[in-house]
C-alpha positions as CSV (number, residue, x, y, z in Angstrom):
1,X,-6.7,-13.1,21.3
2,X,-4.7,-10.7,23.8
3,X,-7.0,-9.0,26.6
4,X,-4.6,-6.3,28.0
5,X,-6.1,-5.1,32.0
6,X,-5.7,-1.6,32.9
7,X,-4.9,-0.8,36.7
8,X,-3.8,2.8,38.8
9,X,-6.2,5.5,37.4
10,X,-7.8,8.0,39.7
11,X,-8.3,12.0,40.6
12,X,-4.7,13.7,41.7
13,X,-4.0,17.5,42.3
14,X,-2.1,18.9,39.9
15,X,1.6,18.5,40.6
16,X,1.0,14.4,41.9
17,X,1.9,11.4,40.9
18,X,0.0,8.6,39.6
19,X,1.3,5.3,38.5
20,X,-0.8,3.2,35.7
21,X,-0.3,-0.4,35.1
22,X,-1.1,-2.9,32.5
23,X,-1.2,-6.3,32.8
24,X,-1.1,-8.6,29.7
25,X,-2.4,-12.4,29.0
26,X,0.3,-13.5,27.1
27,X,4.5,-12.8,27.5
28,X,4.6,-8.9,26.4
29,X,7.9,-10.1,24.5
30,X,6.0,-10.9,21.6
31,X,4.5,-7.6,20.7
32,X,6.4,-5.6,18.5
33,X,5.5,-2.5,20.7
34,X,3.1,-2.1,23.8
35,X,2.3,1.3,25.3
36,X,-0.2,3.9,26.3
37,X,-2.5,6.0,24.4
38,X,-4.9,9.1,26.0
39,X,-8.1,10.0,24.7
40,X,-10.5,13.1,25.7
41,X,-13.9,13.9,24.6
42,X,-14.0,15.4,21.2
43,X,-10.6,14.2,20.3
44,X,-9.1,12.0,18.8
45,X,-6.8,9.1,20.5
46,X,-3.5,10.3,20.8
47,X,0.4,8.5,21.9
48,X,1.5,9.2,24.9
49,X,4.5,6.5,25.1
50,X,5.5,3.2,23.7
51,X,8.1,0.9,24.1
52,X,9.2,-1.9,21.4
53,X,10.6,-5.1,21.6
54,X,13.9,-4.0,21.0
55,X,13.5,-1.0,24.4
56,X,13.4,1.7,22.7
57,X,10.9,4.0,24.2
58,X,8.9,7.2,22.4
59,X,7.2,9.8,24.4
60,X,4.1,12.8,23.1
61,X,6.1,15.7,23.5
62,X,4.2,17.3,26.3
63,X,5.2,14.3,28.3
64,X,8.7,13.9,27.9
65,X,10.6,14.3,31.4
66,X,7.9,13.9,33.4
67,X,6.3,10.3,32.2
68,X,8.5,7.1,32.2
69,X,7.7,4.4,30.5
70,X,8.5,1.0,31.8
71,X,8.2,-2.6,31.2
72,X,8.5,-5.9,33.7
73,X,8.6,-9.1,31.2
74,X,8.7,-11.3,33.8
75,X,4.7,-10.2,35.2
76,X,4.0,-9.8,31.7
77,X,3.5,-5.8,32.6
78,X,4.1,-2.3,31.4
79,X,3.4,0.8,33.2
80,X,3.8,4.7,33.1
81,X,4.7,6.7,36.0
82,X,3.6,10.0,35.3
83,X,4.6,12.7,37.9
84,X,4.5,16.4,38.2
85,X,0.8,16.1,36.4
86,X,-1.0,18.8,34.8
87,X,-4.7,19.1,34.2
88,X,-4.4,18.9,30.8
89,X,-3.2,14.9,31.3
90,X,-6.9,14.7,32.4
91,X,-8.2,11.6,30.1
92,X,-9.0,8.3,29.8
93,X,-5.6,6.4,29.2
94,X,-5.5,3.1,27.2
95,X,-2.8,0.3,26.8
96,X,-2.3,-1.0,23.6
97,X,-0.4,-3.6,22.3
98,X,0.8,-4.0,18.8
99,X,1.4,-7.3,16.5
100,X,2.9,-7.2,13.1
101,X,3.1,-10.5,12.4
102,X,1.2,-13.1,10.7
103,X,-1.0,-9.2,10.2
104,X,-0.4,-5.3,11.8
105,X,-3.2,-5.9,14.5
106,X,-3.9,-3.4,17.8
107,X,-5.4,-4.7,21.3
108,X,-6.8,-2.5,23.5
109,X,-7.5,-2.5,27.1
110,X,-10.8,-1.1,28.5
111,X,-9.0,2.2,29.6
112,X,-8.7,4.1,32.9
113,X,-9.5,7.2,34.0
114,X,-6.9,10.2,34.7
115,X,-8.0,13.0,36.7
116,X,-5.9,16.1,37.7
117,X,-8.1,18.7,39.4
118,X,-7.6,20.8,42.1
């Protein structure tokens, strides 16, 4: 079992910064990908970025230049700085970490809460 804890959500005026943080109970090496995923009422769980094994990163498109994804091994850690926010990032933001091996199997952390409101 993997238990994958959240850190850095919060309420930020639109143009901010927030920096989210994931901390993982086993060496983050051995997913095949680990990332963040954003959900808001009504819809369904969407990618916001990943990064696998192998550092290759993938961003939603209405992110891309203004989140960074980012892993430490070392702390067992991945984190997204997301600046120049929007209220539209308003959600709550999940970790995930992926497994493919022995089976394709998701952990999820509890998720954190993203506000950007004026």
């Amino acid at each position: 079992q993997v238990q994958l804890v959240e850190h850095g959500g919060g309420l930020v005026q639109p143009g901010g910064s927030l920096r989210l943080s994931c901390v993982a109970s086993r060496n983050i090496f051995s997913f095949y990908a680990i990332g963040w995923y954003r959900q808001t009422p009504g819809k369904q769980r969407e990618l916001v970025a990943v990064i696998t094994g192998g550092e290759i990163t993938n961003y939603e498109d209405s992110v891309k230049g203004r989140f960074t994804i980012s892993r430490d091994i070392a702390k067992n850690t991945v984190s997204l700085q997301m600046n120049s926010l929007k209220p539209e990032d308003t959600a709550v933001y999940y970790c995930n970490a992926r497994v493919t091996m022995p089976t394709a199997l998701d952990y999820w952390g509890q998720g954190t809460q993203v506000t950007v409101s004026s």
